[in-house]
DRENDO-1510 file (C-alpha; in Angstrom, 1 decimal, always signed):
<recs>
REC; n; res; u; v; w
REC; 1; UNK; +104.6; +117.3; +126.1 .
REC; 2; UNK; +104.0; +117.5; +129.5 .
REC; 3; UNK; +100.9; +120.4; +130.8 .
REC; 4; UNK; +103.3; +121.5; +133.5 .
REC; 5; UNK; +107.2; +121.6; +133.7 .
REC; 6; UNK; +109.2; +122.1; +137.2 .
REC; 7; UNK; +112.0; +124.2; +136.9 .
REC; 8; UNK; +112.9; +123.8; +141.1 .
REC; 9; UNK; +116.2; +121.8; +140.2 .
REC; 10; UNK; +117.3; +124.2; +137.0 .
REC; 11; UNK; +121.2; +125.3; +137.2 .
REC; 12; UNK; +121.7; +128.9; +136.5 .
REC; 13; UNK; +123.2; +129.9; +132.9 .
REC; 14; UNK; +126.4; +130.6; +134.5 .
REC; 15; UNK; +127.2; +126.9; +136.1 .
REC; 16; UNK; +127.1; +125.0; +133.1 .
REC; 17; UNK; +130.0; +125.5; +130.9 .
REC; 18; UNK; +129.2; +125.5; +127.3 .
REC; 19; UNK; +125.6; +127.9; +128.2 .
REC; 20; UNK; +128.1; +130.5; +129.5 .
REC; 21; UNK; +130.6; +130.6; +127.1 .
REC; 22; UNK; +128.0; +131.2; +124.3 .
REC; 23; UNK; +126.4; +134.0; +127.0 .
REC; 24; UNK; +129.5; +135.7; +126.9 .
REC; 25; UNK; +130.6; +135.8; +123.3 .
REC; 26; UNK; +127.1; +137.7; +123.4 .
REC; 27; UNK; +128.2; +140.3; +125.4 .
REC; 28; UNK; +128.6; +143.9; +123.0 .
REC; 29; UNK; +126.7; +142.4; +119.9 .
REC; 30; UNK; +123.0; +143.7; +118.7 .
REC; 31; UNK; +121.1; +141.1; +116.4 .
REC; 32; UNK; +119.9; +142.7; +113.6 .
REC; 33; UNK; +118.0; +142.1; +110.2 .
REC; 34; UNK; +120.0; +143.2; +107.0 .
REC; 35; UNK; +119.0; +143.4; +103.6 .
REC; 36; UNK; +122.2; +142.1; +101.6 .
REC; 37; UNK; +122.5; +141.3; +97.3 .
REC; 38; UNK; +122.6; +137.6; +96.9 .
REC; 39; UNK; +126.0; +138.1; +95.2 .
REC; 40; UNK; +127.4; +140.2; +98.2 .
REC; 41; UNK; +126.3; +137.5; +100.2 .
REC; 42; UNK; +127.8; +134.8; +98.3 .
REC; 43; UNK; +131.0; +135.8; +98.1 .
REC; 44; UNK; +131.6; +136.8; +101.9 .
REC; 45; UNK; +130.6; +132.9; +102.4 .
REC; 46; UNK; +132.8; +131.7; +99.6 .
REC; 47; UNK; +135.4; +133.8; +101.2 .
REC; 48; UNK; +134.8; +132.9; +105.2 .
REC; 49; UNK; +134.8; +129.4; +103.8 .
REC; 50; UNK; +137.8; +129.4; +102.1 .
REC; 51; UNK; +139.4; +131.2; +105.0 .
REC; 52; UNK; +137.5; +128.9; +107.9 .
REC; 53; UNK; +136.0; +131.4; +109.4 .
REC; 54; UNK; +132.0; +132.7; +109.7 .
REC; 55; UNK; +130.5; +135.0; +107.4 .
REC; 56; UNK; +129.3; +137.0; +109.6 .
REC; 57; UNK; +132.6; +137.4; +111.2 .
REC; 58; UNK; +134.0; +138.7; +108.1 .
REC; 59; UNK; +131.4; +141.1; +107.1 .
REC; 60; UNK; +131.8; +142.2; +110.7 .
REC; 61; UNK; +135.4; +143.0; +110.6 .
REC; 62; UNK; +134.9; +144.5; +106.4 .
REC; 63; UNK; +132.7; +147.0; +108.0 .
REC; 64; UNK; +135.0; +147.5; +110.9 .
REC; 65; UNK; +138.0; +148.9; +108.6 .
REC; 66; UNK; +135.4; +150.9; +106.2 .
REC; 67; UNK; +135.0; +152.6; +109.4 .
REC; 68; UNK; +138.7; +153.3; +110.5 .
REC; 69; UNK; +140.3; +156.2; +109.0 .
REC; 70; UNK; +143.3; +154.8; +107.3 .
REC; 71; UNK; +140.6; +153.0; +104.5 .
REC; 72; UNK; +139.0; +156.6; +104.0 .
REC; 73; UNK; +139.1; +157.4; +100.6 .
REC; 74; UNK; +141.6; +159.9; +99.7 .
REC; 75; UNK; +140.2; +163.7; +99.3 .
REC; 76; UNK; +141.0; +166.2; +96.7 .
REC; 77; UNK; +142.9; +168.0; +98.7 .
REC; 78; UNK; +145.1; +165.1; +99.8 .
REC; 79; UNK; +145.3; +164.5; +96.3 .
REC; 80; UNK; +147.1; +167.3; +95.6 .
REC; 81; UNK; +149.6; +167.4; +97.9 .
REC; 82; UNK; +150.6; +164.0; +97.4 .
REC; 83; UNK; +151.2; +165.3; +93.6 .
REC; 84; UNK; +152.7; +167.7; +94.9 .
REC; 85; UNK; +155.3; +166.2; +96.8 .
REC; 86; UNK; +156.1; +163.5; +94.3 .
REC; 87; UNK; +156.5; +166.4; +91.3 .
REC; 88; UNK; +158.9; +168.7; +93.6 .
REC; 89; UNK; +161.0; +165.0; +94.3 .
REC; 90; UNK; +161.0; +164.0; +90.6 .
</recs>
């Protein structure tokens, strides 16, 4: 290892293809630390593998449609109207 490196000839990020691409697949991402069971763990790489894809893709997008309100989970009241309905039909 040399004491002293020159940097005077160093190409920003942004001119060498492959740096730049990885910069901007960056862009609107926060790296975290997250405490997951071995088992949960598992199977999202069993899955990702399966589907060739990164685990951390697909716990991405799993927590992406817990989060969208057509995977809430259905409410009492919901419930009952959707009785209800089918009763009145039947």
């Amino acid at each position: 290892m040399k004491p002293e490196y020159s940097f005077k000839n160093a190409r920003p990020v942004a001119e060498i293809p492959a740096l730049a691409r990885l910069q901007g697949e960056a862009r609107g991402k926060t790296r975290i630390t997250i405490m997951l069971d071995d088992d949960v763990l598992e199977a999202f790489r069993a899955k990702a593998e399966a589907q060739g894809t990164g685990y951390q893709t697909m716990i991405n997008i799993t927590l992406r449609q817990a989060l969208s309100p057509e995977s809430a989970p259905v409410t009492p009241e919901v419930l009952r109207q959707i009785l209800r309905e089918t009763l009145k039909a039947a």
